[in-house]
GUVO-78342 format. One line per field, with one value per atom (N, C-alpha, C, CB): x negated, y, z negated. Coordinates in steps of 0.2 Angstrom, whole numbers, always signed. Glycine has a CB too. Example, Ala and Ser with C-alpha at 12.3 -4.5 7.8 and 13.67 -1.06 7.14 Angstrom:
BEGIN
X <- -66:-62:-66:-57:-64:-68:-64:-70 .
Y <- -28:-22:-16:-22:-11:-5:+0:-3 .
Z <- -39:-39:-39:-45:-35:-36:-39:-29 .
//
This chain:
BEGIN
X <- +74:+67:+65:+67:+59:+54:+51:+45:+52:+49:+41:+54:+42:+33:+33:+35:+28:+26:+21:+23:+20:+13:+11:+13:+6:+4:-3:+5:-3:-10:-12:-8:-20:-21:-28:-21:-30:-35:-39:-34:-40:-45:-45:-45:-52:-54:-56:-59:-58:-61:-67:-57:-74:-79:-82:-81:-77:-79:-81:-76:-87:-88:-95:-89:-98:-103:-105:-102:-111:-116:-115:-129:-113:-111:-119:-110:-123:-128:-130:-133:-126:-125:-121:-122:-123:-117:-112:-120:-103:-99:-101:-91:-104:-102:-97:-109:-97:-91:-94:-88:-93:-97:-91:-102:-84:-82:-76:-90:-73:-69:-73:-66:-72:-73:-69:-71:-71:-65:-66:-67:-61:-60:-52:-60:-54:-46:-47:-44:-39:-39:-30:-40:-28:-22:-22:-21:-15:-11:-6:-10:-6:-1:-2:-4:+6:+8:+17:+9:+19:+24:+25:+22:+30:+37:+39:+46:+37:+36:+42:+29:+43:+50:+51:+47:+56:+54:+51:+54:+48:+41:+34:+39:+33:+28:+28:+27:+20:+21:+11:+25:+11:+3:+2:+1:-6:-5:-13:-1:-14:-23:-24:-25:-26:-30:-35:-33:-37:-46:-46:-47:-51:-56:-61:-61:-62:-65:-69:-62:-75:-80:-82:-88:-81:-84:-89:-76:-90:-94:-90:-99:-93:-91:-86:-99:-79:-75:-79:-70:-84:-85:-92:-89:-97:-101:-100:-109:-97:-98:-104:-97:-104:-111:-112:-113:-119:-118:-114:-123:-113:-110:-116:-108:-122:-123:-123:-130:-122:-121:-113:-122:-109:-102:-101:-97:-97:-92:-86:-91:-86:-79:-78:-79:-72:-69:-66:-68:-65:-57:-54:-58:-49:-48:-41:-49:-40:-35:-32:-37:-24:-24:-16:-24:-15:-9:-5:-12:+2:+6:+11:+13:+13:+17:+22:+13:+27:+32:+36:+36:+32:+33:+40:+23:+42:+48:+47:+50:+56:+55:+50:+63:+47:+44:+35:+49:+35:+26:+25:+23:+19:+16:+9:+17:+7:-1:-2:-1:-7:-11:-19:-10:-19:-26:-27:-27:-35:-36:-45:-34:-50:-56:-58:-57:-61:-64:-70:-69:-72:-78:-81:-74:-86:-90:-91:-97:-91:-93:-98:-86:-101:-107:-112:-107:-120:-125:-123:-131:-119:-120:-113:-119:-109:-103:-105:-97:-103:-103:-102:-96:-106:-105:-97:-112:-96:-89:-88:-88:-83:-80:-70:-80:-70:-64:-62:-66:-54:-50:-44:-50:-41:-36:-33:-37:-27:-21:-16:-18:-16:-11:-7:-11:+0:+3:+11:+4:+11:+17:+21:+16:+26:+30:+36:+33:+35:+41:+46:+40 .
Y <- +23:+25:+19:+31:+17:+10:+14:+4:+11:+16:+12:+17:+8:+4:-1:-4:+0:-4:-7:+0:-11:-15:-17:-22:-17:-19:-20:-13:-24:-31:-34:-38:-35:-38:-42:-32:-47:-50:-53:-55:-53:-54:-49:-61:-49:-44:-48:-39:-46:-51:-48:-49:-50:-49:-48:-55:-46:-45:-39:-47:-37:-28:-27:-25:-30:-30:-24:-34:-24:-14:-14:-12:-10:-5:-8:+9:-9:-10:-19:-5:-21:-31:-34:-35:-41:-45:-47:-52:-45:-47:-55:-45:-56:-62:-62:-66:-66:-69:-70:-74:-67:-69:-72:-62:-74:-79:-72:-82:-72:-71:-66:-79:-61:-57:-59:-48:-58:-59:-52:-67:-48:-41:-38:-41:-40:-38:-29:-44:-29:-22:-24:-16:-18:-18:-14:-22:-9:-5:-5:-2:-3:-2:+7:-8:+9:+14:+15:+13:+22:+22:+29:+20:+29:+35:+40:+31:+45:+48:+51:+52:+54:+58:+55:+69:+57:+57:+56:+61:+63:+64:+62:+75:+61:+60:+54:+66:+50:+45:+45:+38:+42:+40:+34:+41:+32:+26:+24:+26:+18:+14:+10:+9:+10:+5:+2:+11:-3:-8:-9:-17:-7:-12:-14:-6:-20:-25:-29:-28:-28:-32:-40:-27:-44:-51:-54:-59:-52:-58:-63:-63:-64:-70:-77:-74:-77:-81:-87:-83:-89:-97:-96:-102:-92:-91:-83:-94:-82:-77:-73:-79:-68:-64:-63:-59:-62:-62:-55:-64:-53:-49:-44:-50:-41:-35:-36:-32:-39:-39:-35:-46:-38:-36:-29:-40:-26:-21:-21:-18:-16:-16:-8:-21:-6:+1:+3:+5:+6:+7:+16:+6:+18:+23:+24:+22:+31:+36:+37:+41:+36:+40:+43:+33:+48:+53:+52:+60:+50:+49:+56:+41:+60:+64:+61:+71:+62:+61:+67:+55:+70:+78:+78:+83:+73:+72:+66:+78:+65:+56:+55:+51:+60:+57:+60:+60:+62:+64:+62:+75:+58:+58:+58:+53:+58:+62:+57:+73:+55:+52:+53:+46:+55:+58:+56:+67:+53:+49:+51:+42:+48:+50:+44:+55:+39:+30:+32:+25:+29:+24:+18:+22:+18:+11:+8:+13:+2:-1:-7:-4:-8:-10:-8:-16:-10:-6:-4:-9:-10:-9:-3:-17:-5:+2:+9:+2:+12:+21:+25:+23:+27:+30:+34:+35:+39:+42:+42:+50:+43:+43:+47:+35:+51:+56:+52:+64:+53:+51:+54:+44:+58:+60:+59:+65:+56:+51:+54:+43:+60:+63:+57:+71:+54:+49:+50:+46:+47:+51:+42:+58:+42:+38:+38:+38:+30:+31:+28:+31 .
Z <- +23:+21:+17:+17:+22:+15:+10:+18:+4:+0:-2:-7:+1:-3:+7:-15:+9:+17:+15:+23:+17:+17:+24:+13:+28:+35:+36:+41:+39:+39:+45:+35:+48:+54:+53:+60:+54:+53:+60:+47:+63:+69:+72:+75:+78:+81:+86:+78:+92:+99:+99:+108:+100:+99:+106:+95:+111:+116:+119:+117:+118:+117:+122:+106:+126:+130:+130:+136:+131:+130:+139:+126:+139:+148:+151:+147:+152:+155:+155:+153:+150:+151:+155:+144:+156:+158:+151:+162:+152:+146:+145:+147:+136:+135:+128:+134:+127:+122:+119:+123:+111:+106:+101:+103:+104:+99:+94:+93:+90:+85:+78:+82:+77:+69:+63:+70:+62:+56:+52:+50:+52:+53:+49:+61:+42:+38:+36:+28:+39:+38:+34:+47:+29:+24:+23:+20:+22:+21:+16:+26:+11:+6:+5:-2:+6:+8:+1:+16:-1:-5:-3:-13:+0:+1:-5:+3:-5:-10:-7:-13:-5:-1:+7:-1:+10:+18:+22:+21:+20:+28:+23:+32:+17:+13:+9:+9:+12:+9:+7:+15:+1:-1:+1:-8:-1:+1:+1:+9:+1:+2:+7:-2:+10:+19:+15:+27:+19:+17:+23:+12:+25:+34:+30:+44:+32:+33:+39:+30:+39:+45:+41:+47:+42:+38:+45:+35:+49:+53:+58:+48:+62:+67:+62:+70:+65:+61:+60:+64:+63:+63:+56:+74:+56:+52:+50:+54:+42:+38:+38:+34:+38:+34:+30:+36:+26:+20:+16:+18:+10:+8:+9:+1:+7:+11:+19:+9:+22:+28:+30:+29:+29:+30:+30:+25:+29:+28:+27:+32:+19:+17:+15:+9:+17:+15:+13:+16:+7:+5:+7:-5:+9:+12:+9:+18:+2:+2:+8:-1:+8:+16:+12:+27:+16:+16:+23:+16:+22:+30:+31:+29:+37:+36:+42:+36:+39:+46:+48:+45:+52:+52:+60:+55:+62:+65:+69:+69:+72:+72:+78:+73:+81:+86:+86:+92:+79:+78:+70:+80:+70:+63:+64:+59:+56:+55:+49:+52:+50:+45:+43:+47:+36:+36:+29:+38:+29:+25:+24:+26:+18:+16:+13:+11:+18:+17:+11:+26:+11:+5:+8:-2:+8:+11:+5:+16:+1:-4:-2:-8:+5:+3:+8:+2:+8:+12:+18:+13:+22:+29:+31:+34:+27:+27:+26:+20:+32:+32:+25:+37:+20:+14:+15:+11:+19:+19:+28:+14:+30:+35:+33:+38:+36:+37:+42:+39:+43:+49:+49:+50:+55:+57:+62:+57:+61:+67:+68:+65:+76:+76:+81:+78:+78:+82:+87:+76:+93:+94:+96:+102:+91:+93:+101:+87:+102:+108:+109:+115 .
//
């Protein structure tokens, strides 16, 4: 058992064309997302997540522009081959969603 995890990912592909365009390439996001987690027992671990939207890697947007969220989250590890993660974000600036709920039923293989 980790008793404390940390996990981290920072680009995104920008490549997301609306169903009625031709796909272009809009380049790199720069897109940090971080998870600091602590094993309270076994199957129960607490924990904090941040997503983060910054804008196109090459030119930043500005801060109300971006998106930043910070998200309580709860891990269950309800056996070795299912977990549950359920958490209640916060948007800290304009363009962030004020709250967003999320439930991750997971099946490991």
């Amino acid at each position: 058992m980790d008793l404390i995890r940390i996990d981290s990912e920072w680009l995104n592909d920008e490549d997301d064309p609306e169903p009625a365009t031709e796909p272009q390439h809009e380049g790199f996001e720069f897109a940090p997302a971080a998870k600091i987690s602590y094993d309270l027992v076994e199957v129960l671990a607490i924990g904090i997540e941040y997503y983060g939207s910054w804008g196109n890697i090459a030119h930043l947007g500005h801060l109300g522009d971006q998106q930043h969220q910070i998200m309580p989250v709860i891990d269950l590890n309800v056996s070795p081959d299912w977990e549950i993660n359920f958490g209640v974000g916060f948007g800290l600036t304009e363009s962030t969603d004020n709250l967003i709920v999320k439930l991750i039923l997971g099946r490991r293989f």
